[in-house]
C-alpha positions in Angstrom: 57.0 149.4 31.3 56.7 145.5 31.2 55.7 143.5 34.0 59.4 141.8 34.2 60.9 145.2 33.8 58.6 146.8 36.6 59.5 143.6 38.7 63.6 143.7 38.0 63.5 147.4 38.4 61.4 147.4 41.8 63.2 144.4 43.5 66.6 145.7 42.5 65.2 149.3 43.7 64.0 148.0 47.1 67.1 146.1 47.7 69.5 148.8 47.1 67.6 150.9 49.5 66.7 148.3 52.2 70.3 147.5 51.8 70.8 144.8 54.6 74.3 143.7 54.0 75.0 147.4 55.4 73.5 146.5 59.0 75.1 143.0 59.2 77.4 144.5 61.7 75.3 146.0 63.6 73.5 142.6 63.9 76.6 140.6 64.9 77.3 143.4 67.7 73.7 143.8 69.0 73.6 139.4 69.2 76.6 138.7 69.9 75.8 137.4 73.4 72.8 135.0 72.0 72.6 131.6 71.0 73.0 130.6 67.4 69.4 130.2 67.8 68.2 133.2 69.2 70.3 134.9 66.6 68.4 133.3 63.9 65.0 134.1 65.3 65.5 138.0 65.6 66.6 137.5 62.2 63.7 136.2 61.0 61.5 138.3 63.4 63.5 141.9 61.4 63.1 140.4 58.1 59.1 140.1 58.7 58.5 143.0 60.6 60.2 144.9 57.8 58.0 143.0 55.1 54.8 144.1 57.0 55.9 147.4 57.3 56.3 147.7 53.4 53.5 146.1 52.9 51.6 147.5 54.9 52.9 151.5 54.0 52.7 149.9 50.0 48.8 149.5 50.6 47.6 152.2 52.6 50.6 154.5 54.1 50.1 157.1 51.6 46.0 157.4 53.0 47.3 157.1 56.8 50.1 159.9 56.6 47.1 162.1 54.6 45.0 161.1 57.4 47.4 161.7 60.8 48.8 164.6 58.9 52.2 162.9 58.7 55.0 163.8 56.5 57.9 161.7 55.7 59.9 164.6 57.1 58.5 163.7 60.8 58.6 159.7 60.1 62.5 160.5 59.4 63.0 162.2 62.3 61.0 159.6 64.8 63.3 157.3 63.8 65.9 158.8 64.1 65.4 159.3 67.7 64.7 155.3 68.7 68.3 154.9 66.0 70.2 157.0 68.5 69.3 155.6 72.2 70.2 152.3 70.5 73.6 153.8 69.6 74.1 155.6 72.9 73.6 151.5 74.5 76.1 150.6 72.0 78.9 153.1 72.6 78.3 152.8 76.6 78.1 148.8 76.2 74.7 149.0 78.0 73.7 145.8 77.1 71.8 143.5 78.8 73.8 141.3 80.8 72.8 137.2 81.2 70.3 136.9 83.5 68.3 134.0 85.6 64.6 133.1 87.1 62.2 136.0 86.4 64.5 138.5 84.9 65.0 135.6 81.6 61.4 136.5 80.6 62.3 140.5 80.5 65.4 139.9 79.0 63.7 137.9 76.1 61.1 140.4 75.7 64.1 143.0 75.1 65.9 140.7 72.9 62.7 141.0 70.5 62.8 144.4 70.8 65.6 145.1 68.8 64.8 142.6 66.8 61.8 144.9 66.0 63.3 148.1 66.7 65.8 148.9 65.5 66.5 146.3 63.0 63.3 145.9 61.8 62.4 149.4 61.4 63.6 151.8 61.0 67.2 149.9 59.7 65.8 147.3 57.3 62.1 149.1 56.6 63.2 152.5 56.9 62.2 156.1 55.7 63.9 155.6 52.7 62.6 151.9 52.0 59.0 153.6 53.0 59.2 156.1 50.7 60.6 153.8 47.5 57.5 151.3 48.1 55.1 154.4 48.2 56.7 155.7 44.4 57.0 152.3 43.2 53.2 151.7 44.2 52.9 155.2 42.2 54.3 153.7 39.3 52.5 150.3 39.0 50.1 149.8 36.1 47.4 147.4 36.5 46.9 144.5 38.9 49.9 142.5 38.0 52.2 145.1 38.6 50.4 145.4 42.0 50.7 142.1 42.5 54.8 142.4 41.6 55.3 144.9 44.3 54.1 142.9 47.1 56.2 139.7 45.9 59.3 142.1 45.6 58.9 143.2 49.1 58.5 139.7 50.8 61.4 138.7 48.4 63.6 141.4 49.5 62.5 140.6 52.8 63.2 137.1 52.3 66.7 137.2 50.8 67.4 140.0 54.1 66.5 136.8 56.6 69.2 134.9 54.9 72.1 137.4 54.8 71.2 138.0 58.8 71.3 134.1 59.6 74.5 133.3 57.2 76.7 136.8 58.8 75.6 135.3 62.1 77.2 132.1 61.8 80.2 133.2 60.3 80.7 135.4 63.2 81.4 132.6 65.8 84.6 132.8 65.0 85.4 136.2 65.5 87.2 136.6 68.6 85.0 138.7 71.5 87.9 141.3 72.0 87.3 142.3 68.1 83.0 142.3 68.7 83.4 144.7 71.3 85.9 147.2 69.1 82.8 146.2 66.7 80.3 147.7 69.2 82.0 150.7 69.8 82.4 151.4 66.0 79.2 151.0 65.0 77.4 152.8 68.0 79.2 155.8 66.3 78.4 155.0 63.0 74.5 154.3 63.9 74.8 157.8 66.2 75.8 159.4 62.6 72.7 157.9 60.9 70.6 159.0 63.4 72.2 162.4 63.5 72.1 162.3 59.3 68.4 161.3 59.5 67.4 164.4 61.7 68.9 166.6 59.2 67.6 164.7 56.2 64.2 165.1 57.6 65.1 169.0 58.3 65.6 169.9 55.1 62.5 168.6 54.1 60.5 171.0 56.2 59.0 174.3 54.9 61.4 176.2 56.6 64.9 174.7 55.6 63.5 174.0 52.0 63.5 177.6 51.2 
């Protein structure tokens, strides 16, 4: 394989699987109370958290899980669970509400948060997205192709940052009533993931793969 045919095949790979038109939703419902602003930072904050992840899991994940004894199975799983409190928050509406004076700071600090979890990981950089970067690091030949990867990832990345920020201000003028519908929907949908990630991790085991 080329270098451009290793580069088209793992961008378009990693964007299929990273996939974040898919949680665009789930953005607008989990900011839809923050400033055009704030909107655009968790944005930006998802898109690079999920970029170091990949990177990071591109360069030495396959060492670590050999090291911590960590199968892809378990990774699956964990996030699954920090998925589904997420969607329990969404189909309850516990959101935060606005605050003032001290309580400004914690509610910023919970703002990034999602920013990290769940958008970040395991929505934008998750098992799946892992996984492909681990194969497609399998796959490469020779420094360039190395090299390849890593741009692919902070492109992906990089074109993920702009689909968040462009839904976001689009969705200004959707009318609150609809976002809340929204809210409800998806905290169902994400509760399915989560549920669909538990058993996807399941049948990986020893003891369902038989």
């Amino acid at each position: 394989m080329t270098l451009l045919e290793y580069t088209l095949f793992a961008f378009a790979s990693l964007f299929v699987i990273v996939d974040p038109i898919a949680i665009v939703p789930a953005f607008l419902v989990m900011t839809a109370r923050d400033t055009p602003q704030a909107q655009n930072r968790m944005a930006f904050l998802a898109s690079a958290v999920a970029a170091g992840v990949l990177v990071g899991f591109a360069l030495v994940g396959k060492w670590v899980f050999q090291l911590l004894g960590i199968t892809m199975a378990a990774f699956q799983i964990a996030g699954s669970v920090l998925l589904f409190r997420i969607a329990l928050d969404m189909l309850y509406a516990n959101r935060a509400r606005d605050r003032q004076s001290d309580e400004e700071v914690e509610a910023g600090a919970a703002k990034d948060d999602i920013a990290i979890t769940p958008l970040g990981v395991p929505m934008l950089a998750g098992p799946g997205a892992i996984s492909t970067s681990l194969i497609l690091l399998g796959q490469a030949r020779g420094l360039m192709q190395h090299l390849a990867l890593l741009a692919c990832i902070l492109a992906v990345s990089g074109l993920s940052y702009l689909i968040l920020r462009f839904a976001s201000k689009g969705a200004r003028r959707v009318n609150p009533l609809v976002l809340k519908l929204v809210t409800r929907i998806m905290g169902l949908l994400l509760a399915a993931v989560a549920v669909q990630f538990v058993i996807n991790g399941l049948l990986q085991t020893p003891f369902f793969a038989k």
